[in-house]
Residue, then its C-alpha position, 0 to 999 in steps of 0.5 A: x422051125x415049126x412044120x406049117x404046111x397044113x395050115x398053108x395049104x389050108x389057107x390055100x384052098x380058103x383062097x381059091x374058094x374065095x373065086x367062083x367056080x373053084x368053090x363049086x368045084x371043091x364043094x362038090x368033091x367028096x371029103x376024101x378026095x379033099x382031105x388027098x389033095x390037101x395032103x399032097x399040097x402039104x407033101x410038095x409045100x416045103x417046111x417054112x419059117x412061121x411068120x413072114x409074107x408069100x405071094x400066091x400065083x392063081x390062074x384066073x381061069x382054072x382057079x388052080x395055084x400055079x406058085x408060091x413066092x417068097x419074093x414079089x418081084x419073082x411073082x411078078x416076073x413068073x406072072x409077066x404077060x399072061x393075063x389069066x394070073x392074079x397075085x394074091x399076098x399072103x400073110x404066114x403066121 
């Protein structure tokens, strides 16, 4: 098994960039702090098999990540009745 936390959690911030505010957000913090948060989504990530497919929680208000799921229907359950989460399917290579 191969350690791919880094590269997840990088995807991750690729992700919520892609959502206004976050990116003004992240783009205005120092590089240090950057580089902390990244380490510490690496740090809580657990270490995964390679390949295979996530579904990411997002608050569509904060821009933050609420969860990451293996399974769409946990997603969607975990998601069910709040209006202010988007599911956004990942690819893990």
């Amino acid at each position: 098994m191969i350690d791919n936390r880094e590269e997840l959690a990088t995807k991750m911030i690729d992700v919520l960039n892609g959502r206004g505010g976050f990116d003004d957000w992240w783009g205005n913090i120092d590089e240090e702090c950057q580089e902390e948060i990244t380490t510490k989504l690496v740090n809580v990530l657990p270490i995964q098999p390679v390949s295979g497919m996530v579904w990411m929680l997002q608050d569509t208000m904060t821009g933050m990540v609420m969860g990451m799921f293996k399974d769409q229907d946990k997603a969607i359950k975990f998601a069910n009745g709040s209006n202010n989460i988007s599911i956004t399917n990942m690819e893990v290579i």
